[in-house]
N, C-alpha and C positions, 0 to 999 in steps of 0.2 A: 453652370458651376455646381459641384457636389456642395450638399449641406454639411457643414463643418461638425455640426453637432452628430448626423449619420456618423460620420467619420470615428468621430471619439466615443460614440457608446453603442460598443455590441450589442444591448438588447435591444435598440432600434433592429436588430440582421432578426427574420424570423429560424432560420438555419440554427442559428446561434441557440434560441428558445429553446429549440425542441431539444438541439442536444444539452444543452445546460438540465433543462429539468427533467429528462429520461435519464441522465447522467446523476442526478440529485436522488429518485427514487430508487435505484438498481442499487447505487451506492448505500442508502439506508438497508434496502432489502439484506446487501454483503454483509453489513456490518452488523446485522440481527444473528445473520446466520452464523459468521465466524465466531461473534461472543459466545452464543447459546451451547457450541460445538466443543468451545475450548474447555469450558467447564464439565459440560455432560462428558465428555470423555472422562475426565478425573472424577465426577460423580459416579461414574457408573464401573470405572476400574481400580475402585481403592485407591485412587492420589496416585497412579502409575504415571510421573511424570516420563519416562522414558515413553509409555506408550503415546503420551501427547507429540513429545520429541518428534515418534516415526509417523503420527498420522500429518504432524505439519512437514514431515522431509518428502512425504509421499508424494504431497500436493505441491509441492515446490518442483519438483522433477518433472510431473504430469506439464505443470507452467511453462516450465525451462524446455523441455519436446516439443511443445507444439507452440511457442511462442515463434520461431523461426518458418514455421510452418504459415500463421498468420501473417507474418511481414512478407510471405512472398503471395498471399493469397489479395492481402491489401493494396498492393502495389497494382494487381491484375484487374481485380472487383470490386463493383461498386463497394464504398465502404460503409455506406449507410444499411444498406442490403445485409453484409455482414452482422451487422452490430444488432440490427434486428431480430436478424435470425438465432443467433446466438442467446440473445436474451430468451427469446420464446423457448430454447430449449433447457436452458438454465433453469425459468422459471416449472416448465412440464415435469424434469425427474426431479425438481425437488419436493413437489407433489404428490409424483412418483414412490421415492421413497418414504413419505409421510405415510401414506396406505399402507408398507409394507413394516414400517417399523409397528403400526396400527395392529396388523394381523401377525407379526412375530413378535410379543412383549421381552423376549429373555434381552438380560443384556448384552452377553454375548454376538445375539443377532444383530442388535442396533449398533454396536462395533460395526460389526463386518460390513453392514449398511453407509453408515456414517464413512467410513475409509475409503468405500466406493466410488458413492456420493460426491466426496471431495476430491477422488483422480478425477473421475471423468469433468467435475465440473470447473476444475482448472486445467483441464484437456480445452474445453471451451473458452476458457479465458484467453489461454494462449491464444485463440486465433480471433476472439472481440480484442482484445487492447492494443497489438500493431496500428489496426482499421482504426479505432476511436483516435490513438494516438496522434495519428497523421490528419485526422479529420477536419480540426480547426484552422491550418494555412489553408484549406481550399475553401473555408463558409465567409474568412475573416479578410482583410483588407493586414498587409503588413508591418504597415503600424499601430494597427489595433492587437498584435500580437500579445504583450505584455501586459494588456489592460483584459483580452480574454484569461488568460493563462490564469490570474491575478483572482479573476471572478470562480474559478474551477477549482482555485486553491482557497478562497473563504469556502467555498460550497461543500470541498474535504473539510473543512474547519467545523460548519453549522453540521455536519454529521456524526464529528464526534461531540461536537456539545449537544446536538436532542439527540443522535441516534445512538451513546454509549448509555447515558441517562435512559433513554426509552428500553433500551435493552439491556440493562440489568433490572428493571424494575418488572419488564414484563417476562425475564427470565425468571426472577424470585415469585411470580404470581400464576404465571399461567404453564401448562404442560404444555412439554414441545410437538405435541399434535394439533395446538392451536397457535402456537406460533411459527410453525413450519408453512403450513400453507398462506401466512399473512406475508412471510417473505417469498415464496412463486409469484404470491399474486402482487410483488412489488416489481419483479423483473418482468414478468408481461407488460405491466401496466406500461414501463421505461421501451420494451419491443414495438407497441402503440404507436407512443410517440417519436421514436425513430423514425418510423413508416414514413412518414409525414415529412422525412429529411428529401430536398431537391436538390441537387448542384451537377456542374459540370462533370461530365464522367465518361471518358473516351475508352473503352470497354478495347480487352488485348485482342489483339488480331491473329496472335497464336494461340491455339489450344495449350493448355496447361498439362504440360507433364512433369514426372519425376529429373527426367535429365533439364525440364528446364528451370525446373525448382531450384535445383543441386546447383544449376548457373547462375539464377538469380541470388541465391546466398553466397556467390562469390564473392559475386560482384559487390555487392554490398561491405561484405568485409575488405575488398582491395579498396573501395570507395574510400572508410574510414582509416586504414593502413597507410594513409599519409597523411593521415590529418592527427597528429600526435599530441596537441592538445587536447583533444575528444578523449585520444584513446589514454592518456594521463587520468583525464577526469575518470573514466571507464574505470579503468583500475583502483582507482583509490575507492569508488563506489563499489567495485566487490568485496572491499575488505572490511568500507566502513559499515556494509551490510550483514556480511558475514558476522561480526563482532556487537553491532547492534539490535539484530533481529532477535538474538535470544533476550537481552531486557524486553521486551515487549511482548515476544512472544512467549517465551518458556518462565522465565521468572515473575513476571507478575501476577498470571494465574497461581504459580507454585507460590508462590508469597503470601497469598491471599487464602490461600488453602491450607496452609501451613501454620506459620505465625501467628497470621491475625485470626483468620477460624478456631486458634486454639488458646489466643490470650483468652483471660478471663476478663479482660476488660481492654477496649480499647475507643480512640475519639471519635465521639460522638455514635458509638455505638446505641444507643437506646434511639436514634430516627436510620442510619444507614446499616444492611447488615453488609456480611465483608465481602463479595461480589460487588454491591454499590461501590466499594473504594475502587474497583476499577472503571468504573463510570467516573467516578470522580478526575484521577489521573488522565482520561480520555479527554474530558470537558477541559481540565486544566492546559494540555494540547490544543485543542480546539479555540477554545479563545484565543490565547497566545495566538498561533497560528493565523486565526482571522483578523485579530489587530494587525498580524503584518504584512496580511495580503493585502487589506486596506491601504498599508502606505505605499504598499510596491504600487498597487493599481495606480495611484495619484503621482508613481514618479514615471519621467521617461525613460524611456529605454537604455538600457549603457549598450555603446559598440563593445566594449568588451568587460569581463566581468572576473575571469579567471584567478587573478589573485584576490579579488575580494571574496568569494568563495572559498579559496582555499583557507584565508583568513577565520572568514566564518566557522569552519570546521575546526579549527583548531581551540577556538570556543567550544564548539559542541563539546569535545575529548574533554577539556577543565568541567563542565556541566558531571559527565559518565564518572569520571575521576573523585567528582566530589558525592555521587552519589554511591558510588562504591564503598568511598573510606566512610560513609555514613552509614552504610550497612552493618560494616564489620562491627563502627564503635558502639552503634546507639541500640540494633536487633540482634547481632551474632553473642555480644557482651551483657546483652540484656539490661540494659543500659537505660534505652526512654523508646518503647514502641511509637508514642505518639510522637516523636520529635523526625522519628525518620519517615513516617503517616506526611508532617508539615514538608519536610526534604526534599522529599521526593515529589511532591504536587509540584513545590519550587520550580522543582527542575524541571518538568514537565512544560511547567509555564516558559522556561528557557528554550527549551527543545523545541517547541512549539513554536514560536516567535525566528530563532535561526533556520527550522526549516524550510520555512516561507523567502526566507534570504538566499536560501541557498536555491532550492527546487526551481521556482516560479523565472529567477535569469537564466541559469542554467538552459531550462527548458525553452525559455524565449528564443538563445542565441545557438541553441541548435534547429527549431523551426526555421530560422532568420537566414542559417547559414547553409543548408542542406537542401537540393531540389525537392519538389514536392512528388519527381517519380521516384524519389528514392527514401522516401520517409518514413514509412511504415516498414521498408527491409533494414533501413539504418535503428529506427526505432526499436524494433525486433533485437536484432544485436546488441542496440544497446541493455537491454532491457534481459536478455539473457548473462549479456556479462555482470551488470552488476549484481542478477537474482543467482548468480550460477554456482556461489556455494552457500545459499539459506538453505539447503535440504541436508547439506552434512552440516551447516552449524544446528542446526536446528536437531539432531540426532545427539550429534556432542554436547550439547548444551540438556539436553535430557540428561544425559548417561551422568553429565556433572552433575545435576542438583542429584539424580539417585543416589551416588556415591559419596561426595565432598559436601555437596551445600549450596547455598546460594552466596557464601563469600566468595571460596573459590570462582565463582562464574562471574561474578561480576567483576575480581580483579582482575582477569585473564579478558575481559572486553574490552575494560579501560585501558589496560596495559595494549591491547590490540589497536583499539579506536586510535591514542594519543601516537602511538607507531607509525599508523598509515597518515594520520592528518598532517605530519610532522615531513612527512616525503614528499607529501600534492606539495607543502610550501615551499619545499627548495625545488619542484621540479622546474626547471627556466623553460620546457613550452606550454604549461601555463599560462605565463605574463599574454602570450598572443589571441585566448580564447574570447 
């Protein structure tokens, strides 16, 4: 008779270890890198938020090409093999480029560098996250599905509470030819312990071509094309992305480079400078977030989850809505910087806390529901539709704060956000997911 406690806790699975904590360091490694990038862009282009705009649209479309490419590669090969390999070279051109930003100082060159850098290295991504994606129905037992997912979602959480903190602090202290090579050598270290990943793995009997590629993403999309609840969810996730991605991405930095860089006084400015306020925001996330992965992990599984989800979203949108009309009254009005500094953490902490309600079922009841040969190509898809327009939000959300501002953008998110959240809840194949 299996030990019941085996059962209920994945970190008894050694499988589980190794990708949790190669999974833990690559993830801090990313999130060194993305901080250090979003800023040195605007450092070194005069606050050119338009140019931040096109180096994140860049990398979004590099993702969105070859993410489909991975789901059909994952589906064929080993997927530990993949994810290894991927990191190893992740970690090498970032390296790579540390030398050469080293031996060409202009800023100009570290541009061209840095924009590089980021296609090819979400060229890579696309084809690690299908493989990873699909990784955990084959290491985990099907009911410990919700309780891994649970642990991967605190472990997003504990990155951005040390790993936005670590990386503002060592963005404000050390140059980025010392902290470039500390993030390589965080994605090696995560390709190590991949190595070490064992499981069942019945290797394809056909050689892999272009016509069978072109097959295998048919298929995958006929796969999901009847499953209308999926593909509901799918849609609402591109728009809530679309309309989200620029708060996080484009506005905070411009925020923080803007406003607060140029009050003459703002909270608790004599211990944080204003870079740390986005560590802050990030931590605020992160906890939130890990408080409720915790609870998710200790509940059981729902058969189905669909409207509570869409429920939940519809919270987010009041969260976005009220951090908006906070923008305009308390920063655009000049009103109380530090009131929308307290607001905006708030919401964080909101944001943070719902997205763990949403993501961690979500994700459950598509592992739960979808074959394991077709997970990394269904994953693929799903994961291009929802990212499939952050590369033009991310361009127009530039061009906006160039032009209009950061009111304009945030009402045109919320007014987006509350739109799409407002249609998953009356869509009736929902209720079945």
């Amino acid at each position: 008779m299996r030990d019941e406690k085996k059962v209920l806790n994945v970190f008894s699975i050694r499988n589980y270890r190794l990708v949790f904590f190669g999974a833990l360091i690559s993830g801090l490694g990313a999130l060194l890198y993305s901080f250090a990038v979003s800023f040195y862009i605007l450092e070194i282009s005069g606050n050119n938020a338009f140019l931040q705009g096109l180096y994140l649209a860049l990398c979004g479309v590099a993702l969105l090409i070859f993410t489909p490419v991975g789901g059909v590669l994952g589906d064929r090969f080993n997927k530990a093999r993949i994810m290894y390999l991927c990191d190893f070279i992740k970690g090498g051109m970032i390296l790579l480029a540390t030398a050469l930003m080293i031996i060409l100082p202009l800023p100009s060159a570290h541009i061209v560098i840095l924009f590089i850098l980021g296609t090819l290295g979400n060229m890579v991504s696309g084809i690690f996250n299908p493989a990873a994606g699909a990784m955990l129905p084959n290491i985990v037992e099907p009911q410990q599905l919700q309780q891994a997912n649970a642990y991967f979602s605190a472990k997003s959480s504990m990155e951005s509470i040390l790993g936005v903190v670590l990386a503002g602090i060592l963005y404000a202290t050390l140059p980025l030819k010392v902290l470039f090579p500390a993030v390589g050598a965080c994605f090696i270290a995560s390709g190590v312990s991949e190595m070490l990943i064992r499981y069942n793995h019945t290797p394809s009997a056909e050689p892999i071509t272009l016509r069978l590629a072109i097959s295998d993403m048919k298929n995958g999309i006929l796969y999901l094309k009847v499953r209308k609840a999926i593909m509901a969810i799918l849609g609402a996730a591109l728009f809530i992305n679309f309309f989200f991605t620029p708060v996080t991405g484009n506005f905070i930095p411009y925020f923080i480079k803007t406003d607060l860089q140029n009050a003459p006084t703002y909270l608790f400015d004599s211990v944080l400078k204003p870079e740390l306020w986005s560590s802050v925001f990030g931590v605020c996330i992160g906890v939130s977030s890990l408080i409720g992965a915790v609870i998710i992990g200790a509940k059981e599984q729902d058969d189905n989850c669909g409207m509570k989800i869409a429920k939940r979203l519809c919270l987010f949108s009041s969260v976005v809505i009220a951090l908006a009309v906070g923008y305009g009254w308390l920063v655009a009005s000049d009103t109380s910087l530090n009131a929308f500094l307290l607001l905006f953490s708030a919401g964080c902490l909101a944001v943070g806390f719902l997205l763990s309600f949403i993501n961690i079922p979500l994700n459950t009841t598509i592992q739960r529901k979808v074959e394991k040969n077709m997970l990394s190509k269904v994953g693929s898809i799903i994961s291009v539709g929802s990212q499939g327009m952050i590369p033009i939000a991310s361009v127009l959300a530039g061009a906006t704060l160039q032009a209009f501002g950061s009111t304009m953008l945030l009402a045109t998110c919320a007014a987006g956000f509350t739109i799409t959240a407002v249609l998953l809840l009356t869509n009736r194949h929902v209720k079945s997911l």
